[in-house]
C-alpha positions, 0 to 999 in steps of 0.5 A: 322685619323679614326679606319679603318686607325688604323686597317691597318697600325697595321695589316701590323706592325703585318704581317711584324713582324709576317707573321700573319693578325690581328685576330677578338680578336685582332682587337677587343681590338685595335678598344676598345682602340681607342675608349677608353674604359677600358679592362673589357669594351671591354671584356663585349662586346665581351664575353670574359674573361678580363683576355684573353684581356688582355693578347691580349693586353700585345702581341699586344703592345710588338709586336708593341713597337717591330716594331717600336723600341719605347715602345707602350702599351695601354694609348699611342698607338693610338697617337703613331700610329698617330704619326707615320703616320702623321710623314712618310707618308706609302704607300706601304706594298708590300711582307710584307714590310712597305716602308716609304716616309719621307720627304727628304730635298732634294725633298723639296729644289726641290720644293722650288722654288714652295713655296708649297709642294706637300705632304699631311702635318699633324702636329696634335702632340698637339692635344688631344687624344679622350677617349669617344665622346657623342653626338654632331653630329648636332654640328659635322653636322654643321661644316662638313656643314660650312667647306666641303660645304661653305668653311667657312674661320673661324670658332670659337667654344666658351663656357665655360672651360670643356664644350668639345670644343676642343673634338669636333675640334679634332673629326671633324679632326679625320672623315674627315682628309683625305679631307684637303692637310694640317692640323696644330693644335697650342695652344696659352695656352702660347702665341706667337706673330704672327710673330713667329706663322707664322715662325712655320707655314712656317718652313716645306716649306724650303722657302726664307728668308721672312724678314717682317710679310708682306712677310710671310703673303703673303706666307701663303695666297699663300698656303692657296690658292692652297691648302686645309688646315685647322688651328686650334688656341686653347685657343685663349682666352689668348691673350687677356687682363685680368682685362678689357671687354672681346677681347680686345687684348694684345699690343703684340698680336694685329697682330692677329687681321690683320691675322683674317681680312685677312682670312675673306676678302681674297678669297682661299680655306682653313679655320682657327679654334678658340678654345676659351672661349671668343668671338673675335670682328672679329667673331661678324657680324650682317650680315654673307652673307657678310663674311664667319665667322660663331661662334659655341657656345657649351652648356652642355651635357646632357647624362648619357653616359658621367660618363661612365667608372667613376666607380660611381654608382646608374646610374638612378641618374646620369642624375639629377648629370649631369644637376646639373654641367651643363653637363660641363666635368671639373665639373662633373670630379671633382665631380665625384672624391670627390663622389668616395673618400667622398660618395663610388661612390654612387651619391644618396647618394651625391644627398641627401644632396641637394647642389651644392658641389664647389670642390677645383679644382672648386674653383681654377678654378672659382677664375682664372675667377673672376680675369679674369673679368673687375672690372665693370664685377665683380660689375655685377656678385655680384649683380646678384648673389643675385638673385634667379630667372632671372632678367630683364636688367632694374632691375639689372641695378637699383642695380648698381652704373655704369653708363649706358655706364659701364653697357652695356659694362659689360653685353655685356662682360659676355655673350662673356665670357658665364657666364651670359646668355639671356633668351628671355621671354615676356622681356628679362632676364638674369642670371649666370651660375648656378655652377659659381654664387654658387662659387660667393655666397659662395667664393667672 
């Protein structure tokens, strides 16, 4: 869904109700709002009163909550809208009447016997909503590349927790949605087996019963082939064991795994998205000639542009606040509020002090990490958080009581979860995540 969707589907709202188009103010405040900036924003850069916009804004939600007989006002209107398009597919706005196609059980029932609707299907109902995108066009560059061009079966789009990953995913939907037959976004925030995944996968196509996982995997890989869809899987990271090396998978989640293998080694014309905070033994492959995975892996933001809108101020310091917190949204949200309530929203003042700050929402956050970790990894993370600089394999490994098998095991595990990074010099080196290791020093 992009702007220009927006646009028209409102300006036929508003003409039925009204017998009037969208005016320039007009499309001006629902271009802002989708774009997620503030009302004072908006006015600023149409030279208007903010006053005025508002009042544009206050008519332009009643007039839609109106139309569609829900309440619609400016924090939900663009994931209304989308909504709304997603769930009736519109396609005619003849005599300024909207004419809807819903989906009609008997059509379906029709095309039972196909296994495959011929409808375009969007389930995008838990996807997030887009506040602000900075940057990331090489990164948005790269799996327009993979996916539109080589059709790459599965993608996974790794980094730490707040470092704009599932932004990312969602913006990639938002330009090129149009491209694919079907799009279905699922978290795995609290996990299902993949047998039930697959039911919700399914449930829209009004198929036989499919008893076994078998049946319906086979399903699902006859719709992948002859249509073009595109899955997407959030956080996969939680059906993963805690407490030991990072993708090992849960016994009750270990059908995963056969879904991951299949879409790699199966020919069709659709790709599957993992969103995670750790790697998958499925995406590691020396060689990517021999099967279409490719890995994505974020790094921090490093534009001023991202504390847009915070309210904090001395802009020519924000820079430096930003590659303090690594350019990780999570971080520099929570930091963003403690100078707003301590500093006055005056980042130099904070800066002053000379610390890296570890709010209460950071220390919860961090504390769900170490947890997270194996006891080997836990032993690694101590020790290397003692040192200033990065350190060599062969040093760290000296400090430590693990056996070289533990070691390896461990050190392989944290760069998978991206809290220790190599660092390719003469020799090789390593060392924590800055904002991570002042956590681990100050709290463990």
């Amino acid at each position: 869904m992009n702007v220009t969707e927006i646009l028209q589907f409102a300006d036929q709202l508003i003409i039925n109700k009204t017998g009037k188009r969208l005016d320039d103010l007009q499309k001006t405040v629902i271009t802002g709002v989708y774009e997620g900036k503030t009302y004072e924003t908006i006015a600023e850069e149409c030279n208007r009163s903010e006053s005025r916009v508002r009042s544009v804004g206050r008519k332009l939600w009643q007039i839609l909550s109106e139309s569609l007989g829900e309440d619609v006002n400016k924090h939900n209107f663009c994931w209304t809208i989308e909504r709304v398009i997603n769930n009736s597919q519109f396609y005619n706005f003849g005599n300024n009447q909207i004419n809807y196609c819903h989906n009609d059980n008997n059509e379906s029932s029709k095309n039972t016997k196909q296994g495959i609707k011929n409808k375009l299907y969007y389930d995008l109902t838990i996807a997030p909503k887009i506040n602000r995108f900075c940057d990331r066009t090489s990164e948005i560059d790269t799996l327009s590349k993979w996916i539109l061009n080589q059709n790459t079966h599965l993608i996974s789009i790794l980094g730490l927790s707040g470092i704009g990953k599932t932004t990312l995913v969602k913006r990639f939907i938002d330009l090129h949605q149009q491209k694919f037959d079907a799009i279905v976004w699922r978290s795995l925030k609290f996990p299902q087996s993949l047998d039930l995944l697959l039911d919700d996968l399914l449930k829209h196509h009004k198929l036989d019963s499919l008893p076994t996982i078998n049946d319906k995997l086979k399903q699902l890989f006859d719709i992948l082939t002859n249509k073009k869809c595109l899955i997407i899987l959030d956080d996969l990271q939680n059906i993963f064991i805690p407490s030991q090396f990072a993708g090992k998978y849960q016994p009750e989640y270990q059908d995963y795994q056969t879904l991951f293998k299949m879409i790699t080694e199966t020919q069709h014309q659709s790709s599957v998205i993992l969103i995670s905070q750790e790697q998958c033994p499925e995406m590691e492959c020396l060689d990517e000639e021999l099967y279409p995975i490719k890995s994505l892996e974020l790094s921090g933001l490093d534009n001023p542009e991202i504390l847009k809108n915070t309210g904090l101020k001395n802009k020519d310091s924000w820079l430096k606040l930003i590659k303090l917190y690594e350019g990780n949204l999570l971080y520099l949200k929570s930091i963003s509020i403690l100078i707003n309530k301590n500093y006055d929203d005056q980042v130099a003042d904070f800066l002053a002090e000379n610390t890296l700050h570890i709010t209460n929402q950071m220390q919860s956050h961090f504390q769900e990490t170490f947890h997270h970790l194996s006891p080997q990894e836990q032993e690694i993370v101590l020790e290397l958080s003692k040192f200033e600089n990065p350190i060599s394999r062969e040093e760290l490994r000296q400090s430590l009581n693990l056996s070289s098998v533990d070691f390896n095991n461990g050190l392989q595990s944290l760069q998978q979860r991206y809290l220790i990074t190599k660092i390719k010099e003469d020799k090789i080196l390593f060392k924590l995540s800055p904002v991570f290791q002042e956590y681990v020093r100050t709290c463990c």
